[in-house]
C-alpha positions in Angstrom: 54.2 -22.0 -4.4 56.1 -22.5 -1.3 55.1 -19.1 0.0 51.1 -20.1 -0.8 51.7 -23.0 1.2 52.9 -20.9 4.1 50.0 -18.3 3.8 47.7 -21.2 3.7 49.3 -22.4 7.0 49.2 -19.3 8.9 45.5 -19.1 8.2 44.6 -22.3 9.0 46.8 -21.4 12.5 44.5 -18.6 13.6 40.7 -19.5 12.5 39.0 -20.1 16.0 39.7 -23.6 15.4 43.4 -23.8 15.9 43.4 -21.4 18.3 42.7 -23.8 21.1 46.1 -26.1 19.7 48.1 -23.2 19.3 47.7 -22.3 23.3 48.3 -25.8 24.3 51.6 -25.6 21.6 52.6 -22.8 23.3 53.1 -24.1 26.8 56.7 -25.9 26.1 58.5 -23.0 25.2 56.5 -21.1 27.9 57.1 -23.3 30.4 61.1 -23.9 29.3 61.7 -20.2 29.5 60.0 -19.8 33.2 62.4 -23.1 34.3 65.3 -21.2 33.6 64.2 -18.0 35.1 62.7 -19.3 38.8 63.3 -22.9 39.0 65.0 -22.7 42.5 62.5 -19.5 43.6 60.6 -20.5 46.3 59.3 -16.5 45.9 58.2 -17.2 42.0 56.6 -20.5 43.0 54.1 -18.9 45.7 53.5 -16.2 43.1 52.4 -18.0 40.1 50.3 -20.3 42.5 48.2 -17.3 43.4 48.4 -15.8 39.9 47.0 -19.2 38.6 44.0 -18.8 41.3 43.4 -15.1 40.3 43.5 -15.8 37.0 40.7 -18.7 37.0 38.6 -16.8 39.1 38.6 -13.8 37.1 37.5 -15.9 34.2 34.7 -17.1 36.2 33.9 -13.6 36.9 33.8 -12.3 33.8 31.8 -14.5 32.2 29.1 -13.4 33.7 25.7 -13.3 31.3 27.1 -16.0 29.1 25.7 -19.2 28.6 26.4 -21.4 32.1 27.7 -24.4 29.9 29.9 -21.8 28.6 31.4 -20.2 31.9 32.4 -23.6 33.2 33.9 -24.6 30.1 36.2 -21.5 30.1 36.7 -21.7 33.7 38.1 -25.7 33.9 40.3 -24.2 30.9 42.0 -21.5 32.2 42.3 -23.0 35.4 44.1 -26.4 33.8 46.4 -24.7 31.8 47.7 -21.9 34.3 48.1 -25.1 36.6 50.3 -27.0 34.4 52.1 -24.1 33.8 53.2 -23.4 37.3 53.8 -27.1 37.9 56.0 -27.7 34.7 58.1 -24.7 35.6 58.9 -26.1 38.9 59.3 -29.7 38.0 61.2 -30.8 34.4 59.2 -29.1 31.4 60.8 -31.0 29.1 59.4 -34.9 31.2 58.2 -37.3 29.8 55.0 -37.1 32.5 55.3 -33.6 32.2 54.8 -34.0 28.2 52.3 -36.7 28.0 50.2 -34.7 30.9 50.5 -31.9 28.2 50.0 -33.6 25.2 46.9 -35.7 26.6 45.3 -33.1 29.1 45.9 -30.6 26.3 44.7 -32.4 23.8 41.6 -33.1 25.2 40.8 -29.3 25.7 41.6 -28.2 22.5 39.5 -30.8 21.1 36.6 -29.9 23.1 36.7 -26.1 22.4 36.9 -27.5 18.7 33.1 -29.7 19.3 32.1 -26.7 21.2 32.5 -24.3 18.0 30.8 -27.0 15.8 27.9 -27.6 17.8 26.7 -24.2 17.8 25.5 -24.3 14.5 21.8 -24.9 14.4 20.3 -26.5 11.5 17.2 -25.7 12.2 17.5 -21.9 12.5 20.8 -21.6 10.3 19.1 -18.9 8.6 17.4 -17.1 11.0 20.5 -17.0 12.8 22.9 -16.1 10.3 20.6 -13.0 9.6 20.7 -12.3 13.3 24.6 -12.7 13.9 26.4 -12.1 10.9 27.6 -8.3 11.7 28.6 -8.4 7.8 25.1 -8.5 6.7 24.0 -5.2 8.6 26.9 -3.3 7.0 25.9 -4.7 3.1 21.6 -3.9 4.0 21.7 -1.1 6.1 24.8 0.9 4.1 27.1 2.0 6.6 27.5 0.4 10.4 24.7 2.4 12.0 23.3 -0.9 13.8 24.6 -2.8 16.5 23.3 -6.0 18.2 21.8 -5.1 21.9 21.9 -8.7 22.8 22.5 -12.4 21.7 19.9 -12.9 19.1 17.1 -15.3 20.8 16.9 -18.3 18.7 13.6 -20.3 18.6 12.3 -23.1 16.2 11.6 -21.4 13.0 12.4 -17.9 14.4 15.3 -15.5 15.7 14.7 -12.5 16.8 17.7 -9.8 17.4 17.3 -6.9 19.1 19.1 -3.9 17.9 20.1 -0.5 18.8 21.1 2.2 16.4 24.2 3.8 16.8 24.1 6.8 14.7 20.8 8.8 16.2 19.5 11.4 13.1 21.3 9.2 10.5 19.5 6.0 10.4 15.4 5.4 11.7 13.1 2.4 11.9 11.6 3.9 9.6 14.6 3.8 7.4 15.6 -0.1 8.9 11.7 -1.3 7.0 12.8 0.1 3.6 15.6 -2.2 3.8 13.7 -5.3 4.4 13.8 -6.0 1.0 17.5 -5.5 0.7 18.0 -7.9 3.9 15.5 -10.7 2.5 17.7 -10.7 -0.9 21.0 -11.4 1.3 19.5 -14.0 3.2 16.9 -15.5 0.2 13.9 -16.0 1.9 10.8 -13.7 1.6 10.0 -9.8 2.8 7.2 -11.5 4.2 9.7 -13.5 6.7 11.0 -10.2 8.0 9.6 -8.1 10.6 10.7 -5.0 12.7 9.5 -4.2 16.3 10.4 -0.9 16.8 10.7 -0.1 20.7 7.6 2.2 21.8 9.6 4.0 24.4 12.9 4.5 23.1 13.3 5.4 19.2 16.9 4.3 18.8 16.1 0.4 19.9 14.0 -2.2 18.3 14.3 -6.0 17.1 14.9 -7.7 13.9 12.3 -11.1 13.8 13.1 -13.5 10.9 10.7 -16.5 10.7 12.5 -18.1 7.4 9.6 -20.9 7.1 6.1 -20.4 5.6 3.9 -21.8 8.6 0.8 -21.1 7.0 1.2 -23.3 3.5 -0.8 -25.6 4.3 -4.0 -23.9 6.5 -5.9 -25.2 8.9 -9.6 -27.1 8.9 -11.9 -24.7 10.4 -13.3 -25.8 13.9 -16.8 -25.3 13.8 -18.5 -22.1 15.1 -16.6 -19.8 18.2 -18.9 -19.3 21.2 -22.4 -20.7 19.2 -25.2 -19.4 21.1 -23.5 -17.1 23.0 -23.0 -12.9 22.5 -22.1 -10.8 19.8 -19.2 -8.9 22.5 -17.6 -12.6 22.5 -14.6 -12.7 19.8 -15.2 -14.4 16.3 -12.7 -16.9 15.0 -11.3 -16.7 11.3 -8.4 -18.0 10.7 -5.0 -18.6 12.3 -1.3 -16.6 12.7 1.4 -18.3 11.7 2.7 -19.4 15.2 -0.4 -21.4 15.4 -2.4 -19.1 17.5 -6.3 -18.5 16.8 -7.0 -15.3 14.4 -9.9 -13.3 16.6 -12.0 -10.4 15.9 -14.4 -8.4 17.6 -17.2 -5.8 16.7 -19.0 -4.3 19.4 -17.5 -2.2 21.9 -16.7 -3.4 25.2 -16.5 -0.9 28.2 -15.0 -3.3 30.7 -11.9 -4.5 28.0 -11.8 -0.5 27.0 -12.4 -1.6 23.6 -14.5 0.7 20.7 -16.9 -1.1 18.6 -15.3 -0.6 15.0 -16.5 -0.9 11.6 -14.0 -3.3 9.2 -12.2 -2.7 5.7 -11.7 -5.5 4.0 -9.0 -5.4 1.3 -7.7 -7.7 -1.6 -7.2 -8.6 -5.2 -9.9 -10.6 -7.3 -8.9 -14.5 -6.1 -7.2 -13.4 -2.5 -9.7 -15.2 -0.7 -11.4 -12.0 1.1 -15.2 -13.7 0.7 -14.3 -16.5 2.3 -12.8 -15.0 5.2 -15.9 -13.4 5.6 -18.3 -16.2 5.6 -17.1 -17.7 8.4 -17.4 -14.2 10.2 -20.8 -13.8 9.3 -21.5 -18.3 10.3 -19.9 -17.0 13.2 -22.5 -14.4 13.8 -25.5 -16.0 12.8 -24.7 -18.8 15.6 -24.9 -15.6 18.2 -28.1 -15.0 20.3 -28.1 -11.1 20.0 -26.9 -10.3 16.8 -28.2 -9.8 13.1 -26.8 -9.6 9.7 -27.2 -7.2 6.7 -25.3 -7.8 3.3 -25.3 -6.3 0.4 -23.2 -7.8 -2.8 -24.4 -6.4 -6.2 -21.7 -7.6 -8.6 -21.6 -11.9 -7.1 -25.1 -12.0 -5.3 -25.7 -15.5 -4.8 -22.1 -17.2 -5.1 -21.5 -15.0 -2.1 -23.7 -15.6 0.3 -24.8 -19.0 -1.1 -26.3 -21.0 1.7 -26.4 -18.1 4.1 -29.4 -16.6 2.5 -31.7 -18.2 4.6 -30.3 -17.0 7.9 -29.5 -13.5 7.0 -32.2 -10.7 7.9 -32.0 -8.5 4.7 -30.4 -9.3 1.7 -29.8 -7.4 -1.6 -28.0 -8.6 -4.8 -28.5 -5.4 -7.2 -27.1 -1.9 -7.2 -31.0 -0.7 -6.9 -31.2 -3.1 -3.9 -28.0 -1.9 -2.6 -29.2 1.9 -2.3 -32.3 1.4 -0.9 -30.5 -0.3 2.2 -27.8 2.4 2.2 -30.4 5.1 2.4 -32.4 3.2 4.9 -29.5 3.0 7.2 -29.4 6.8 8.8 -32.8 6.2 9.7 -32.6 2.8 11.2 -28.9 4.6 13.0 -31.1 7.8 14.4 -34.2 5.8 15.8 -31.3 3.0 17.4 -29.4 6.0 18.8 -32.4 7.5 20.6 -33.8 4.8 22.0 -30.4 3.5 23.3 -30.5 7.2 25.1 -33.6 7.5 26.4 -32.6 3.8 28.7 -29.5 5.4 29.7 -26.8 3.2 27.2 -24.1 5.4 25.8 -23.6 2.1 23.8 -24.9 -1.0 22.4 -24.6 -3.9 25.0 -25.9 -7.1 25.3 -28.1 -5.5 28.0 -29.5 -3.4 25.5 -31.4 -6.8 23.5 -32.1 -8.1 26.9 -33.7 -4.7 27.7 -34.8 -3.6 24.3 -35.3 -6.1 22.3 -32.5 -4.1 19.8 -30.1 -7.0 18.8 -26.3 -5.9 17.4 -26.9 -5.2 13.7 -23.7 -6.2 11.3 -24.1 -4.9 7.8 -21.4 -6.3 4.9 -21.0 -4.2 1.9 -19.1 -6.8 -0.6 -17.7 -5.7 -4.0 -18.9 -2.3 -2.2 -16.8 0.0 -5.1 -20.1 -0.9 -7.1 -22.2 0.9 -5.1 -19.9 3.8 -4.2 -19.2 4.5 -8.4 -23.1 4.8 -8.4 -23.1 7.6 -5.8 -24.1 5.6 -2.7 -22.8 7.8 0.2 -21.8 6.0 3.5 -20.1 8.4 4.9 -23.3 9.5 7.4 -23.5 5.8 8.3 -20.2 4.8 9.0 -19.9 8.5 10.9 -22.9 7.6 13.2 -23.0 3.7 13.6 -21.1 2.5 15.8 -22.7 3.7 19.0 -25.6 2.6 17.6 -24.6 -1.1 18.1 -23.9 -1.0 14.3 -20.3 -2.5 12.3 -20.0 -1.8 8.8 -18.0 -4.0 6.9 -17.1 -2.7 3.3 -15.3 -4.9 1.1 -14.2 -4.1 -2.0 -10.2 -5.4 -3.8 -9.0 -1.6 -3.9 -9.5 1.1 -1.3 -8.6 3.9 -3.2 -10.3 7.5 -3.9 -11.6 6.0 -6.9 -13.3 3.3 -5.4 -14.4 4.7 -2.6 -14.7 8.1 -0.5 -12.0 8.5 1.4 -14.2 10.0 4.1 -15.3 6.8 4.5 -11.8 5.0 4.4 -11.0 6.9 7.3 -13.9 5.4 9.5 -13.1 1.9 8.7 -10.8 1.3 12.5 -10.4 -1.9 11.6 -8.7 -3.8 8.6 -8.0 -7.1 7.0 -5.9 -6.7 4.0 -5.4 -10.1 1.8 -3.2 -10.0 -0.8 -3.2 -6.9 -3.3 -1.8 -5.5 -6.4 1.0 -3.4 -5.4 2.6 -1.9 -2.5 0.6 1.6 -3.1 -3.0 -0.8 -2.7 -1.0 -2.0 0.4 -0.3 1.5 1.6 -4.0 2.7 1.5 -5.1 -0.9 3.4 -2.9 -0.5 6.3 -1.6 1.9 8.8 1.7 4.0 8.0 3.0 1.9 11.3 2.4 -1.6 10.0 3.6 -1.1 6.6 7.0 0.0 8.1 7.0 -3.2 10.1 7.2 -5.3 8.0 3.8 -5.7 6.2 4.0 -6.9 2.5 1.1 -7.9 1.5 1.5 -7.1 -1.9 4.0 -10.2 -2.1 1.0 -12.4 -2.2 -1.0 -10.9 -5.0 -3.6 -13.5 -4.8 -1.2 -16.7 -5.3 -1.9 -17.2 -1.8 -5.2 -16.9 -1.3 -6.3 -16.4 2.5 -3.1 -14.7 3.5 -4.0 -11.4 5.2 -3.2 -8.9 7.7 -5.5 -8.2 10.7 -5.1 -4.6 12.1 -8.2 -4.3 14.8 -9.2 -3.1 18.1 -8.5 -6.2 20.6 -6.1 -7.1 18.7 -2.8 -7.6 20.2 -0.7 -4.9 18.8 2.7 -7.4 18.2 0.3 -9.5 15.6 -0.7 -6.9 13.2 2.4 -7.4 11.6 2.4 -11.0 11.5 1.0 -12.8 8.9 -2.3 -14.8 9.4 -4.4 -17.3 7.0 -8.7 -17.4 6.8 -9.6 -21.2 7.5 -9.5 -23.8 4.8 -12.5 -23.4 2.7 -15.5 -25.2 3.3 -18.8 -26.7 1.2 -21.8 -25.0 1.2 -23.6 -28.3 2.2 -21.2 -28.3 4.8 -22.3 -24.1 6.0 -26.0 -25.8 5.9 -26.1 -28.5 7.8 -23.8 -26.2 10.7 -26.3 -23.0 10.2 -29.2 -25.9 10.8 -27.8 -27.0 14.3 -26.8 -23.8 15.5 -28.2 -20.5 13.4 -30.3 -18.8 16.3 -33.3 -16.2 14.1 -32.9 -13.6 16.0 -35.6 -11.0 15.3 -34.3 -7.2 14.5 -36.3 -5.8 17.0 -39.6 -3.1 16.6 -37.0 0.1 17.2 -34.7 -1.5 13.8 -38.0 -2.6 12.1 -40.1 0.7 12.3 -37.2 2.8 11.2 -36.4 0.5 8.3 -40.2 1.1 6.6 -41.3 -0.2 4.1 -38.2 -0.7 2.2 -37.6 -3.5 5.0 -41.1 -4.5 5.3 -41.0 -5.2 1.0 -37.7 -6.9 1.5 -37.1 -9.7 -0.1 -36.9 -13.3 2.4 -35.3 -16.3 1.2 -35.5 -20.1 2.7 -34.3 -23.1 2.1 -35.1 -24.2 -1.7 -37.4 -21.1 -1.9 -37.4 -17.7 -3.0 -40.5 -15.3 -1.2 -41.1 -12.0 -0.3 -42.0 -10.2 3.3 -45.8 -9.9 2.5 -46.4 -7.7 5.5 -49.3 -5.2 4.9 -48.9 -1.5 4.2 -50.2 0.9 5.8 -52.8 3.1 4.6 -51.4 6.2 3.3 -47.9 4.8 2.1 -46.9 2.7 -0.7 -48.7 -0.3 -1.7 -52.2 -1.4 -1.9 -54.5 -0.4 1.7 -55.0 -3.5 3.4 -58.1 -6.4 2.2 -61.3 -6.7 3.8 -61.8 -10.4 3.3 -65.8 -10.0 4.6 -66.2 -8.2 1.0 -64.2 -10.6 -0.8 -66.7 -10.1 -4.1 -65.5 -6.2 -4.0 -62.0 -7.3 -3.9 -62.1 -9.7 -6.8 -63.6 -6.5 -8.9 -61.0 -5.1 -8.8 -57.9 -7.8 -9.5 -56.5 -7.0 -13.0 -57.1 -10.6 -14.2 -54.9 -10.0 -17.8 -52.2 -8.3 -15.1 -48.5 -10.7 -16.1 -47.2 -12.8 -13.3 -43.6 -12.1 -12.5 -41.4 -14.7 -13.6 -40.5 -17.2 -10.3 -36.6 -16.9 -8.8 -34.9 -19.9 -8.3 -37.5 -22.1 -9.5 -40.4 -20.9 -7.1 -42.7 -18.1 -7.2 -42.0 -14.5 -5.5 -44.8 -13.7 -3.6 -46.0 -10.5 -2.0 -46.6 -7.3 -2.6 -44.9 -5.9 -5.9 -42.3 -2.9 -5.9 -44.5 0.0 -6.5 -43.7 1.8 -9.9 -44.4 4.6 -12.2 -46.4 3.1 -15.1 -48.0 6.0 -16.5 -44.0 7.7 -17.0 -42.5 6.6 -20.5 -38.7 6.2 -20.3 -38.9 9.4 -22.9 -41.2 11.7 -20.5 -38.5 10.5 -17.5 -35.3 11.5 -19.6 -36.8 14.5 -21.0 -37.9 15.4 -17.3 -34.4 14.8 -15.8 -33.2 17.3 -18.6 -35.7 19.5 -17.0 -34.1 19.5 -13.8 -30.7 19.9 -15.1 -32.2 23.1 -16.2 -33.2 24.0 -12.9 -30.0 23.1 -11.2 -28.7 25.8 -14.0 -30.5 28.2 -12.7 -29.9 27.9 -9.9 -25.9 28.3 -10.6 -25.0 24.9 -9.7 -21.7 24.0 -11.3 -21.7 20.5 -10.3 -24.1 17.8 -9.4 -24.8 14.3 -8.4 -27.6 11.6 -7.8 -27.8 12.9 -4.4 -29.4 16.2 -6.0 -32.1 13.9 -7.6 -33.3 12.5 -4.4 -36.7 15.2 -4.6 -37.1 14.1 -8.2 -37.1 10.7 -8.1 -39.5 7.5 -7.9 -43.1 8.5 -7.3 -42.0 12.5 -7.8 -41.0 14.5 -11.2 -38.5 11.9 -12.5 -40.5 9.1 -12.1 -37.6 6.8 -12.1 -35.4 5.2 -8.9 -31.7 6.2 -7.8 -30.2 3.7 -9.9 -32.2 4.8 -13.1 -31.0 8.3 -12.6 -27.6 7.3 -11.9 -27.1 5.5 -15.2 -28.4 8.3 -17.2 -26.2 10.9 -15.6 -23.2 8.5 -16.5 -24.3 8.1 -20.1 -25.0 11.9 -20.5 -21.5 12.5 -18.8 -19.8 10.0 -21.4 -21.7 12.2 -24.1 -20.2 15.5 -23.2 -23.0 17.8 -23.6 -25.1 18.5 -20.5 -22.4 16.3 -18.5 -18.3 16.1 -18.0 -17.1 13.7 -15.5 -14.8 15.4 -12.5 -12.2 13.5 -10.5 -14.8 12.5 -7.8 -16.6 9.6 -8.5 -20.8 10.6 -8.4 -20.5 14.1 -9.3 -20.3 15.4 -12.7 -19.6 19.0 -13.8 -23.3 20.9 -15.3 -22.4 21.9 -19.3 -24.2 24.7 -20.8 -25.1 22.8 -23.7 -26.7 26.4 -25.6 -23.4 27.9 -25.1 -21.4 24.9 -26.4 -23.2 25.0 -29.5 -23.1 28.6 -30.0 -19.0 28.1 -30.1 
């Protein structure tokens, strides 16, 4: 026990609080010993004078780059003591001034080395800072010590950040330092999300650890109202914040004078993570904007998506049928943009360009877009060729993989907003290599925080792709409709967009407020649709109306008016199937060994088939799930030709 008690002692002597007491301790027998050596040396007494001087001002010196509260503290220290020191040895060490000079002045010091070592705990960043300074917890994260500290760690409210520099080059990477953020996060308990890595861009070996240890973002932020309302597409749209309070911004067109490249958008995240949302105050955003209109497309939610935007948006579709007919308008509408913008001498779509033109920026949203992709839509031309043709695609969809979607397609998205997903292998397809190995984890989210995302763009400042930012708090839709009727600007798409789009744009369907209608603009003679009425023969004309003819069922309450889809009435649903065999036949022939809507395009509505894209597409699918003419391959849309007479023959 007695030897505990002296173990216990010794311990207690040398933690960095006792050391100060020990030193001041320490100057009696120091002191006592000098006395007897040089009390009656006039030499000794000049020398430890100037050793005392020396001494102070080499502490001075060499605490250079600390703290300046610091330097003078050490400085006054080691400039008292050596003072007392020299005096007691010359005097009586053993006073009683000489002792109560010690035991008070001494005191004193100690005591306020002791407040100095307490104080520099910080409550507020006791975390952040343990993960920053503690050397142990590199050793226990990292494995071996292969990391040093560069640097006091910085300490700000709610975040440290300490730069590092690793020791052992071709043993450890940054690469290597991001796997083992979720190592570090379990040391500290906080989340991976808290934990990001800057990895120097000009020198491999050096980077910094940032810890923000508080959520910032629990609680969101109102939305403020439209960015830049009335103003140009080029100027940045607002969606959300980061989580040091700064505005989330986006742009889409590309900008010469900022050496920015218009870029199309992949938007990423599980059913529930908010995504939609995010996106409606893009497209509020855009429909406030003098020189832009907006596209959408959402076959699987139609009308809880876009909801009060309807009115304000220039085409609209809400069925996979719908959906194709805009995808295969789109590489017209891109080639006839294009052209024109070369013949006037714009290598890209400015605002000058609608000044000049009349050719406003077009922004087309593909939502729940693996829909249209599994029913062989092909983007991959459009996304290719759209950008320069003042065109951003945004495809949306909760899981960007080569099931969902093309990965030709993937690969064209530049810019990406990835909410909260199902796994880190979702995660890795959302976001760049880089990113991920920063720190991203947006697969910690799922969707139990919905409006957390990642935003990975052009114009966006590099440093906050890795930091975590939140879509504004949601908002009413009688709230969107009284802001879209103070500040929606109906911008029209221009004769170069609206000659390329046809008929398929002209037959489009056009919502308003309360109302449901459709684009009754007359066709022209020749092409689908009726040839236009001579009203001064309005006898003829009444000859001819099919009075038993059914009236389409109204939408919404009111009555679709306009000119009806044209269709092929006098093709059974038998002759089409058994004409679609036919060309399977013919593809045979031919030695085709797989096959896909595309290959039906010839065939379809108004030719042999009789029967649109969609119609086709569903029949493939059924005669793939039957086996005989059909087998399904690993890429979505194409499906492997059978030999059906063989087959049996086996």
């Amino acid at each position: 026990m007695t030897d505990s008690r002296k173990t216990d002692l010794m311990k207690a002597a040398v933690t960095p609080h006792g050391r100060p007491w020990l030193a001041v301790a320490g100057q009696v027998p120091a002191t006592f010993l000098a006395n007897a050596a040089w009390a009656d040396s006039t030499a000794a007494a000049i020398g430890m004078t100037v050793a005392s001087g020396l001494l102070t001002a080499a502490t001075w010196w060499g605490a250079t780059g600390t703290h300046p509260a610091r330097r003078v503290h050490a400085t006054i220290t080691t400039g008292a003591a050596t003072s007392y020191l020299t005096a007691a040895t010359f005097a009586d060490p053993l006073g009683a001034t000489e002792l109560s000079v010690l035991v008070i002045g001494g005191a004193t010091l100690a005591a306020s080395w002791n407040i100095r070592k307490v104080m520099r705990v910080n409550p507020d960043a006791a975390t952040g800072e343990k993960a920053a300074t503690e050397t142990g917890l590199l050793a226990k994260s990292i494995g071996k010590a292969k990391l040093a500290l560069r640097g006091e760690p910085k300490v700000e409210p709610n975040k440290v950040t300490a730069p590092y520099k690793i020791t052992a080059p071709g043993e450890l990477t940054n690469e290597e330092i991001s796997r083992r953020i979720q190592h570090i996060a379990t040391e500290l308990g906080i989340s991976p999300n808290a934990i990001r890595i800057r990895s120097d861009a000009d020198d491999a070996s050096r980077g910094e650890l940032v810890f923000v240890p508080k959520d910032m973002l629990v609680d969101g932020a109102p939305w403020p109202g439209p960015v830049n309302a009335g103003a140009s597409v080029v100027e940045p749209f607002g969606i959300g914040i980061y989580e040091d309070g700064a505005p989330e911004q986006i742009w889409f067109p590309a900008d010469e004078g900022a050496r920015r490249n218009a870029t199309h958008f992949l938007v990423a995240g599980m059913n529930g993570s908010a995504k939609s949302t995010a996106m409606t105050f893009a497209l509020i955003d855009a429909l406030t904007r003098r020189d832009v209109i907006v596209w959408g497309c959402d076959p699987a939610k139609g009308r809880q998506t876009f909801g009060p935007l309807l009115p304000y948006l220039d085409w609209v579709e809400m069925t996979l049928a719908g959906g194709e007919v805009m995808v295969n308008t789109l590489p017209d509408v891109i080639t006839a943009r294009a052209d024109e913008l070369g013949r006037h001498g714009f290598k890209n779509w400015t605002p000058a360009a609608f000044e000049q033109l009349g050719m406003p920026y077009m922004i087309v949203l593909f939502e729940e877009a693996a829909k249209l992709f599994r029913n062989g839509a092909e983007l991959e031309a459009v996304v290719e060729a759209a950008r320069s043709a003042g065109i951003t695609v945004i495809v949306s969809l909760q899981r960007p993989s080569s099931t969902t979607m093309p990965t030709d397609v993937r690969e064209q998205l530049g810019g990406a907003l990835c909410f909260g997903v199902k796994g880190s292998t979702t995660a890795d397809m959302a976001l760049p290599d880089d990113v991920r190995d920063a720190g991203a984890r947006p697969e910690a989210w799922e969707n139990r925080k919905p409006g957390y995302h990642y935003c990975v763009a052009p114009g966006v400042d590099e440093g906050r792709y890795v930091m975590p930012a939140r879509s504004w708090n949601p908002i009413t839709d009688d709230e969107i409709r009284a802001v879209l009727q103070q500040f929606a600007i109906a911008t029209p798409a221009g004769p170069t967009t609206t000659n390329a789009a046809g008929a398929a744009y002209a037959n489009r369907t056009i919502y308003t407020e309360g109302a449901l209608t459709s684009n009754a603009a007359p066709a022209t003679p020749g092409e689908d649709g009726p040839e236009p009425m001579d009203h001064e023969d309005d006898d003829t004309q009444l000859d001819e109306i099919d009075i038993d003819q059914e009236i389409p069922a109204p939408a919404t309450g009111t009555l679709a008016l306009g000119k009806p889809p044209a269709k092929d009435d006098d093709v059974t649903t038998e002759q089409a199937y058994a004409r679609l065999l036919g060309v399977l036949d013919a593809l045979r022939d031919e030695g085709r060994d797989t096959i896909g809507p595309k290959d039906f395009a010839p065939y379809g509505k108004g030719s042999r088939v009789g029967r649109a894209r969609s119609w086709i597409s569903e029949r493939l699918g059924d005669l793939a799930d039957e086996g005989v003419h059909l087998a399904e391959t690993d890429q979505p849309g194409v499906y492997r030709l059978l030999h059906p007479a063989l087959s049996t023959a086996a």
